[in-house]
C-alpha positions, 0 to 999 in steps of 0.5 A: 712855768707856763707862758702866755704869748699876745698878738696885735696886727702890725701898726702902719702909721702914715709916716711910715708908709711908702708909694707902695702903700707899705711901711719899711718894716712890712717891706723887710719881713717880706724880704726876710720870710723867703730866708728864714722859710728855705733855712727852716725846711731845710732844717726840718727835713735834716731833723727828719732824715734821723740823722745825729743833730748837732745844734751849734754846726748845725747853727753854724750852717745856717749862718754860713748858707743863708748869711743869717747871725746866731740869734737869727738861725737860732730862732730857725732852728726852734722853729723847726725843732717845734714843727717836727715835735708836733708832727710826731706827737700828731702821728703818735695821736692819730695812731692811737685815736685809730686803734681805739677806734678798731678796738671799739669796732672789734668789740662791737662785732664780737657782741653782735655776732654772740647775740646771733649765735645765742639767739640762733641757739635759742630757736633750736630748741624744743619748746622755745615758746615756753622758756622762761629767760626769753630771747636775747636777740629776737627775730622780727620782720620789718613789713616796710622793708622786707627784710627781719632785723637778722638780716640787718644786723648781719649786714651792718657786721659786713660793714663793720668787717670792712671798716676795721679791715681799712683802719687795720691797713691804715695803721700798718701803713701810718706806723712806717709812713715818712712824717712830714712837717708843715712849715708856712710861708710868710713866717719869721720867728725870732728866740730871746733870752733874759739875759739879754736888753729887753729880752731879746737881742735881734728884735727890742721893744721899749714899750712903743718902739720895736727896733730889729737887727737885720741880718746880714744877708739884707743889710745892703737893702735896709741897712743895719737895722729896721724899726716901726711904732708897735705900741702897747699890747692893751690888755685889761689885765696886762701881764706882759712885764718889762724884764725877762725872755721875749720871743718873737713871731712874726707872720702874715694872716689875711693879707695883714702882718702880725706881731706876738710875743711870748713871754712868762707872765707876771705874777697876780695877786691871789684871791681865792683863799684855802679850799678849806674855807669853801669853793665853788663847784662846777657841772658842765653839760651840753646844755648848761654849766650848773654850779654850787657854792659850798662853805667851810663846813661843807653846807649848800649856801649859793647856787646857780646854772649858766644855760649854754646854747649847742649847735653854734659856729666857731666864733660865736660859740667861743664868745659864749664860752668866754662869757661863761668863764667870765660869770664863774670868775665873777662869782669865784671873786665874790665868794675868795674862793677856788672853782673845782672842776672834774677832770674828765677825758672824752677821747676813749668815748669819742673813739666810739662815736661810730657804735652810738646812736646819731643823736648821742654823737652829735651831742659829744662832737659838739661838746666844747669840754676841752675848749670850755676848760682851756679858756676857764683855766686861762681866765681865772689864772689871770684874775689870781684863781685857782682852778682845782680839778678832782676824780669825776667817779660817782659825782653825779650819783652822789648828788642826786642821792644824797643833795638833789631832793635835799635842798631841790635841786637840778641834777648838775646842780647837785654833782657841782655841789659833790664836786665842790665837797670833793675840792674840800676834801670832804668824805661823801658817806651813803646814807644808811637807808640804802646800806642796809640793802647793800653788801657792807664789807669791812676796809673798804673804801666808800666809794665801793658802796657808791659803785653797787648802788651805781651798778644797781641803778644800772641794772635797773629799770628805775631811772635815778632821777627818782631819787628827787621824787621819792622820799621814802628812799628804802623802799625804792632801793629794796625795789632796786635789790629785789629785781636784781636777785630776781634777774640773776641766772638760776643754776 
């Protein structure tokens, strides 16, 4: 089961602080940080050498090194184990983050330099100024700079030549590189079970009071044990319960200590009923979040945008985020019901950011879609929500054929509305105006209509947000099927 970890600075009430400005509590997590930070690299590094790992030696070790109890290089040991998996995994992502990016670099300079040869092998010909196909690739001069577009994209082949010579190096050399696991300082992290009082046997908390066995190479300085006034973690909706696994992390950030624990949440009551009685869809693009409330037999009753501002630092643009999520649990309250969402993955085309245009990039770097999902996921869990995620294929066609002109309205309003429909599991048939143009075969799946029109739309120079314009759909389809056999080659 999923867990949630909640953080809050250290308390330090004026009773407890020393002429040092500092309460005893601070003092021993100053003093038992340097232990627990030397037994946690030496664990890492053990873990990373590749030799056969055995935890209960292993913890055995760590007690008799560093004169720490059990629990005390048990919770090192996690610790360690977590920062070697992560530095594997980060290793194992980088990898293939680059070698999609080499494929897409390949791929680009195949493209490019066909389109050189066919259009070198077009102006060989005899009489190329009477052919009817045209040029692929035609020549031009540029008067500002001197040069033709020949030239140009000869030398951007060059720069690709070389960037794909420095990713394959790299890859060579990351895939027999030594990993390394980064262990901060300052850090101790203490591992509870729920078997034990208060979930935890090394650090207690009753609620207000946090209590903390020290470990025995310390003993002589802060006795057996040492406590502090934590108080309650507030929360409007505190899911933190009193029995169960708690774990401990304690660590300093900015000069101030922090304490957090993680623990396996409460259950909430549910809210959202059955998908089959309506849900609430969402559509998120760089600048706005369209959503469509959809009912039980699958009609258009409410909808709505939540415009969203690009370009924003870190800070502010989580807090628009969270206002967002906050607006869509509002009206998931209201109407009982789950929100769908696409279940997208941005990584293969921001492996291909370096081969688009400037403008598309910076859109996609900037394009908090995981954050966006990761906070919402979050928030509607808390409040009893169900978030449900679907296919994303043709989602946007089918809601500017089918609902956009309809019932009027925008683009991301229209594939929310699909998307709800899909969250309720409802078949999006096209309409017949448009299957009369397309190639109809028995014991298909609907979907291969929407992928021919999709590929129709693609091969046109129609834009489809004419869907919303035109009312008479057959004539702009046959349009559509009319230029499509015209631009197939002759033989």
């Amino acid at each position: 089961m999923a867990t949630l970890t909640y953080v809050k600075g250290l308390p330090t009430p004026a009773e407890e602080l020393n002429s040092l400005g500092f309460t005893e509590f601070e003092m021993f997590l100053a003093a038992l940080s340097p232990v627990f930070h030397k037994a946690a690299c030496e664990t890492a590094n053990y873990l990373l050498a590749g030799n056969n790992f055995n935890k209960s030696s292993w913890n055995t070790y760590l007690q008799t090194t560093y004169g720490i109890s059990k629990r005390h290089a048990n919770g090192v040991i996690s610790y360690a184990q977590g920062a070697v998996d992560a530095s594997k995994e980060h290793r194992k992502r980088h990898i293939k983050t680059l070698e999609g990016k080499l494929k897409s670099i390949n791929s680009w300079i195949s493209k490019s330099e066909k389109r050189l040869a066919d259009s070198q092998k077009f102006y060989s010909k005899k009489n190329w100024q009477k052919s009817k196909t045209g040029c692929r690739f035609t020549l031009s001069c540029s008067l500002q700079f001197g040069d033709t577009n020949w030239k140009n994209l000869r030398f951007q082949i060059h720069n690709k030549k070389r960037r794909a010579y420095q990713l394959t190096k790299q890859i060579e050399h990351l895939k027999t590189a030594l990993i390394q696991a980064v262990i901060p300082k300052d850090q101790v992290f203490v591992v509870g079970s729920k078997d034990e009082s208060f979930g935890n046997q090394v650090s207690q908390w009753d609620g207000n009071i946090l209590k903390f066995r020290v470990p025995a190479c310390l003993e002589s300085k802060f006795g057996k044990y040492v406590q502090t006034k934590l108080g309650n973690f507030d929360r409007r909706i505190n899911r933190l319960p009193k029995d169960g696994s708690k774990t401990w992390h304690f660590y300093r950030k900015d000069g101030k200590w922090n304490a957090a624990v993680q623990f396996t949440p409460a259950p909430v009551k549910c809210i959202s009923r059955h998908s089959a009685y309506g849900c609430i869809g969402i559509d998120m693009n760089p600048g706005s979040i369209g959503w469509a409330y959809v009912d039980c037999n699958g009609n258009l009753k409410h909808r709505g945008k939540i415009p969203l501002q690009m370009g924003l630092p870190c800070g502010k643009q989580d807090a628009q985020i969270v206002d967002a999520c906050l607006q869509l649990a509002t009206l998931a309250d209201t109407f009982a019901c789950p929100v769908v969402c696409e279940e997208l993955d941005f990584s293969t085309k921001k492996e291909q950011l370096s081969e688009c245009g400037k403008k598309y990039a910076r859109m996609l770097s900037g394009w908090a879609y995981s954050r966006f999902y990761e906070l919402l996921e979050s928030i509607l869990s808390n409040r009893g929500i169900y978030l449900m995620k679907v296919n994303p294929a043709y989602t946007s066609v089918i809601g500017l054929v089918k609902y956009a002109r309809q019932y009027g309205l925008a683009s991301d309003e229209a594939a929310a509305m699909a998307i709800a429909r899909r969250g309720m599991r409802l078949t999006e048939n096209i309409p017949a105006t448009i299957t009369a143009y397309l190639s109809v075969k028995d014991g298909k799946h609907v979907w291969s209509l929407w992928n021919q029109l999709n590929n129709l739309i693609k091969k046109s120079s129609i834009k489809r947000h004419n869907f919303y314009a035109i009312s008479n759909w057959e004539s702009l389809t046959k349009r559509w099927t009319e230029q499509s056999v015209q631009s197939k080659p002759r033989h």
